[in-house]
VOVO-260870 format. One line per field, with one value per residue: residue number from 1; x, y, z of N, C-alpha, C in turn. Coordinates in Angstrom, 1 decimal, padded with zeros to 4 digits, always signed. Atoms other than C-alpha are relative to their C-alpha. Last residue first. Layout:
// VOVO-260870
i = NUM:...;
nx = X:...;
ny = Y:...;
nz = Z:...;
cax = X:...;
cay = Y:...;
caz = Z:...;
cx = X:...;
cy = Y:...;
cz = Z:...;
// end
This chain:
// VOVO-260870
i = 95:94:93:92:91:90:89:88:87:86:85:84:83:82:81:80:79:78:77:76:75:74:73:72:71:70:69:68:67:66:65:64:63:62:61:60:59:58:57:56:55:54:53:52:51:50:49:48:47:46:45:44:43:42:41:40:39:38:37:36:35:34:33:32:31:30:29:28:27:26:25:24:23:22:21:20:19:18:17:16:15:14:13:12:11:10:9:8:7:6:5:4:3:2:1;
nx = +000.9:-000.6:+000.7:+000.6:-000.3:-001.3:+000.2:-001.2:-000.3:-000.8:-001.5:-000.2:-000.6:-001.5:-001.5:-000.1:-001.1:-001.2:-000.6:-000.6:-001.4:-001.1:-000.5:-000.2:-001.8:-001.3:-000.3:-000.7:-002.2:-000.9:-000.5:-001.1:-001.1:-000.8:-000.7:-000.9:-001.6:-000.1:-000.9:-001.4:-001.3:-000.1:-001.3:-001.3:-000.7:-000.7:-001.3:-001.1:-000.2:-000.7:-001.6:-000.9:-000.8:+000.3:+002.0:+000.4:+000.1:+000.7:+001.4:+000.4:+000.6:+001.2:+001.2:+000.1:+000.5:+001.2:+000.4:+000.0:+000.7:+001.3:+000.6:+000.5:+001.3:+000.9:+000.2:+000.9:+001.4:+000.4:+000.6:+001.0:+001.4:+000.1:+001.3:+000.1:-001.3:-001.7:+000.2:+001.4:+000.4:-001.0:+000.0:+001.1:-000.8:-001.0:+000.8;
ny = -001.3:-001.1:+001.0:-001.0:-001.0:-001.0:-001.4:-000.1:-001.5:-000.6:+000.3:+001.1:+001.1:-000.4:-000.6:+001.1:+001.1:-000.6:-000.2:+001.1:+000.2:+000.3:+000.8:+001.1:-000.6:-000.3:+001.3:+001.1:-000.4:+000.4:+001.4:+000.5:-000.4:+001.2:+001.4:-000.5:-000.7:+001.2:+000.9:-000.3:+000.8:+001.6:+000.6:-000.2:+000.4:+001.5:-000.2:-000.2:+000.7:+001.0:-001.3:-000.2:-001.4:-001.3:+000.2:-001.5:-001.2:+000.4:+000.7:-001.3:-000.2:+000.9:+000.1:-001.5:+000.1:+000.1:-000.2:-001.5:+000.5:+000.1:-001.4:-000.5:+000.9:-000.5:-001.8:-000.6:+000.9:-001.3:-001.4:-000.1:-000.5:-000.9:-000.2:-000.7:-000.4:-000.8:-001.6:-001.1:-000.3:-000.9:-001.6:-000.9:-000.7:-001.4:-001.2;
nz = +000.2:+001.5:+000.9:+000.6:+001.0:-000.3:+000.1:-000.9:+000.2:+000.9:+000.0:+001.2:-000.7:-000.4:+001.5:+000.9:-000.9:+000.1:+001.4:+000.4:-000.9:+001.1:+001.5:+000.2:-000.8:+001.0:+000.7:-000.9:+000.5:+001.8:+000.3:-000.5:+000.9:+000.9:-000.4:-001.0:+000.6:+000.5:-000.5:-000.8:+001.7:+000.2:-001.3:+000.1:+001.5:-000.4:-000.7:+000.7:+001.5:-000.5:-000.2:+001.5:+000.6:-001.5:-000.4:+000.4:-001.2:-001.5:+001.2:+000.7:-001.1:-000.7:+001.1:-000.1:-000.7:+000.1:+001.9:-001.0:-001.0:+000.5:+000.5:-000.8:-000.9:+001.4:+000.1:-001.4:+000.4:+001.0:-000.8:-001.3:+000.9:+000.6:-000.8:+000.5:+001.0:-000.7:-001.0:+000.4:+001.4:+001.0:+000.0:+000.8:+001.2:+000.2:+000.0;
cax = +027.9:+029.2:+028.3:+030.4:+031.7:+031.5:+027.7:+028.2:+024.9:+025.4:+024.5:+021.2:+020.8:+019.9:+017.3:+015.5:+016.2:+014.6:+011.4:+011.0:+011.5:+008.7:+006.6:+006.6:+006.5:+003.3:+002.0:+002.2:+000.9:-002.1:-002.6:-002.2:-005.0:-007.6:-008.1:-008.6:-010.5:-013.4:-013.3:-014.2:-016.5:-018.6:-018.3:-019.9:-022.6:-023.7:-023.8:-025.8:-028.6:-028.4:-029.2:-032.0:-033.3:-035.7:-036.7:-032.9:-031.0:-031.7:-030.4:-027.2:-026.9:-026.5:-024.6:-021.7:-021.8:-020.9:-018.0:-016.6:-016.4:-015.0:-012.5:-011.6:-011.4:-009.0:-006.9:-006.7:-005.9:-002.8:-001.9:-001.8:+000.1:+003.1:+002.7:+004.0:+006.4:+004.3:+000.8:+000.5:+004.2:+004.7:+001.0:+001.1:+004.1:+003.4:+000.0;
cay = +030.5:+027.6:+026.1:+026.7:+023.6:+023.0:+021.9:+018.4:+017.1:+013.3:+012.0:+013.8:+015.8:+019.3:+018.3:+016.3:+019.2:+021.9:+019.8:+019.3:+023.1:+023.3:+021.1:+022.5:+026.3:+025.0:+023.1:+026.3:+028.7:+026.3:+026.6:+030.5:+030.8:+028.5:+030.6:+034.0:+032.5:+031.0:+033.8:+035.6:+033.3:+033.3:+037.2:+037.6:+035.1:+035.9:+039.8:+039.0:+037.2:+039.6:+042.8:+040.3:+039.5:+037.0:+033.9:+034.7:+032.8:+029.0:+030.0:+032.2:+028.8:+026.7:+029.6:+029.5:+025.5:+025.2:+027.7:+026.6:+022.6:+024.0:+026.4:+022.7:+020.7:+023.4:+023.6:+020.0:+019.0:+022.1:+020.3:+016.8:+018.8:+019.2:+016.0:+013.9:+011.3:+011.6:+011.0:+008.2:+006.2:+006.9:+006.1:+003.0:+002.0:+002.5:+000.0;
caz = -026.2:-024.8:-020.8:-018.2:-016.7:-013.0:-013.8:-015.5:-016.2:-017.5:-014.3:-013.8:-010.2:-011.8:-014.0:-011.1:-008.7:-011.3:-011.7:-008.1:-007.0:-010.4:-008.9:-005.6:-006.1:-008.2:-005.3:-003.3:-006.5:-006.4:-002.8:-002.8:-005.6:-004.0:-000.6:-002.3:-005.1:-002.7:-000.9:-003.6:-005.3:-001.8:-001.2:-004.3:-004.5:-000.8:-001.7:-004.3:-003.2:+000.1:-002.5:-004.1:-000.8:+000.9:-002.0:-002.8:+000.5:-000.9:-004.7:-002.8:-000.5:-003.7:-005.7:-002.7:-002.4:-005.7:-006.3:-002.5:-004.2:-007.4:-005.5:-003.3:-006.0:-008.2:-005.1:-004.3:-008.2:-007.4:-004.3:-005.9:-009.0:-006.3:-004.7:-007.8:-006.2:-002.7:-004.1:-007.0:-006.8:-003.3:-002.3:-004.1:-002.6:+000.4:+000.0;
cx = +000.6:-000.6:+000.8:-000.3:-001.1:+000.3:+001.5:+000.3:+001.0:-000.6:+000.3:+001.5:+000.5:+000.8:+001.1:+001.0:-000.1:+001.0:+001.5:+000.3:+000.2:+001.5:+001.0:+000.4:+000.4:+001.4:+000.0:+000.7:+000.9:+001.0:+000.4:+000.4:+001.4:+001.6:+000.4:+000.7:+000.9:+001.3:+000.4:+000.5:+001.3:+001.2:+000.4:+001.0:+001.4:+000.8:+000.3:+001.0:+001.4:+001.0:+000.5:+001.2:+000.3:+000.8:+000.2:-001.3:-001.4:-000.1:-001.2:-001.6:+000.0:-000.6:-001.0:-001.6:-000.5:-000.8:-001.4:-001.3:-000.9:-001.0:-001.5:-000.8:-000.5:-001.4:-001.1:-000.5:-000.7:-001.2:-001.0:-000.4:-001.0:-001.2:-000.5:-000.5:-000.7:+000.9:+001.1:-000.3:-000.9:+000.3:+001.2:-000.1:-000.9:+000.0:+000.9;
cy = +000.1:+000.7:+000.8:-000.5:+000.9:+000.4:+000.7:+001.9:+000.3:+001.4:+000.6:+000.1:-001.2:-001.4:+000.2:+000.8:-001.1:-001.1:+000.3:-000.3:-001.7:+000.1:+000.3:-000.7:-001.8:+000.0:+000.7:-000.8:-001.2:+001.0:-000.5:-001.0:+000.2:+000.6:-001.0:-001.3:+000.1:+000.0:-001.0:-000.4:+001.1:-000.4:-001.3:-000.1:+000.7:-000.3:-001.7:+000.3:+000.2:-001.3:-001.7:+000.8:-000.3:+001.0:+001.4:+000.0:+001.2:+001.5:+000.2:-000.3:+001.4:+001.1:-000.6:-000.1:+001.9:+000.2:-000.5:+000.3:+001.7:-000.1:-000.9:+001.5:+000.9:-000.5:-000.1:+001.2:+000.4:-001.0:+000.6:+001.2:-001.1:+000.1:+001.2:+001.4:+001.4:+000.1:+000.4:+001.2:+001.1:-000.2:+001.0:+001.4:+000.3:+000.3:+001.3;
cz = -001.6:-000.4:-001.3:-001.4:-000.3:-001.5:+000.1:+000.7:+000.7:+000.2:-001.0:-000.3:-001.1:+000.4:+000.5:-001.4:-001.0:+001.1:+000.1:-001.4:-000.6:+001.1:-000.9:-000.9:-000.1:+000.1:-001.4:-000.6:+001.3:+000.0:-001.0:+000.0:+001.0:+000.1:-000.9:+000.7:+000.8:-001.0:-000.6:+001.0:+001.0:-000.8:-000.1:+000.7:-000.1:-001.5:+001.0:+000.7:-000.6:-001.1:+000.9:+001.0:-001.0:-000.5:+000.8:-000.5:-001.1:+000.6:+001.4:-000.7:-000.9:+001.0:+000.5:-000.7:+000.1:+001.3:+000.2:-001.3:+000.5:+001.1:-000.9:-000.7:+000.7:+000.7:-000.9:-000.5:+001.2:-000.5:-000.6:+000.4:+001.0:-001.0:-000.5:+001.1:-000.9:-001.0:+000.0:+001.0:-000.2:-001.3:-000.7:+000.1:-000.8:-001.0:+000.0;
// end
């Protein structure tokens, strides 16, 4: 069962984060609209100010977790390029 997870979680986690992030802004996304549908039998002005506060929080808390597990992906990107046997960094490259 480890090795499941470190093949399909822990070797990519970096676009895990950023599949969390997107889940979680859809998840916010629907629940916002649901309880904006449920609140606008009683206000139009409330109607809208649940819909907008909703997507904006709901933004505000995705868009750091997906830069997160971006910082991630490409820290592990640039370590996998850098750690390959045939890269030899003491030389300078040609121009």
């Amino acid at each position: 069962m480890f090795k499941w997870f470190d093949r399909y979680i822990f070797n990519h986690v970096g676009r895990t984060i950023q599949r969390y992030a997107i889940i979680s802004l859809i998840v916010d996304i629907l629940v916002c609209v649901i309880s904006a549908f449920v609140v606008l039998a009683d206000s139009i002005l409330l109607w809208l100010l649940i819909l907008v506060c909703g997507i904006g929080y709901a933004l505000i808390f995705a868009f750091p977790i997906y830069a997160f597990g971006q910082l991630v992906e490409d820290i592990h990107q640039t370590q996998e390029n850098t750690s390959r046997k045939d890269a030899n960094i003491d030389e300078l490259p040609e121009l």
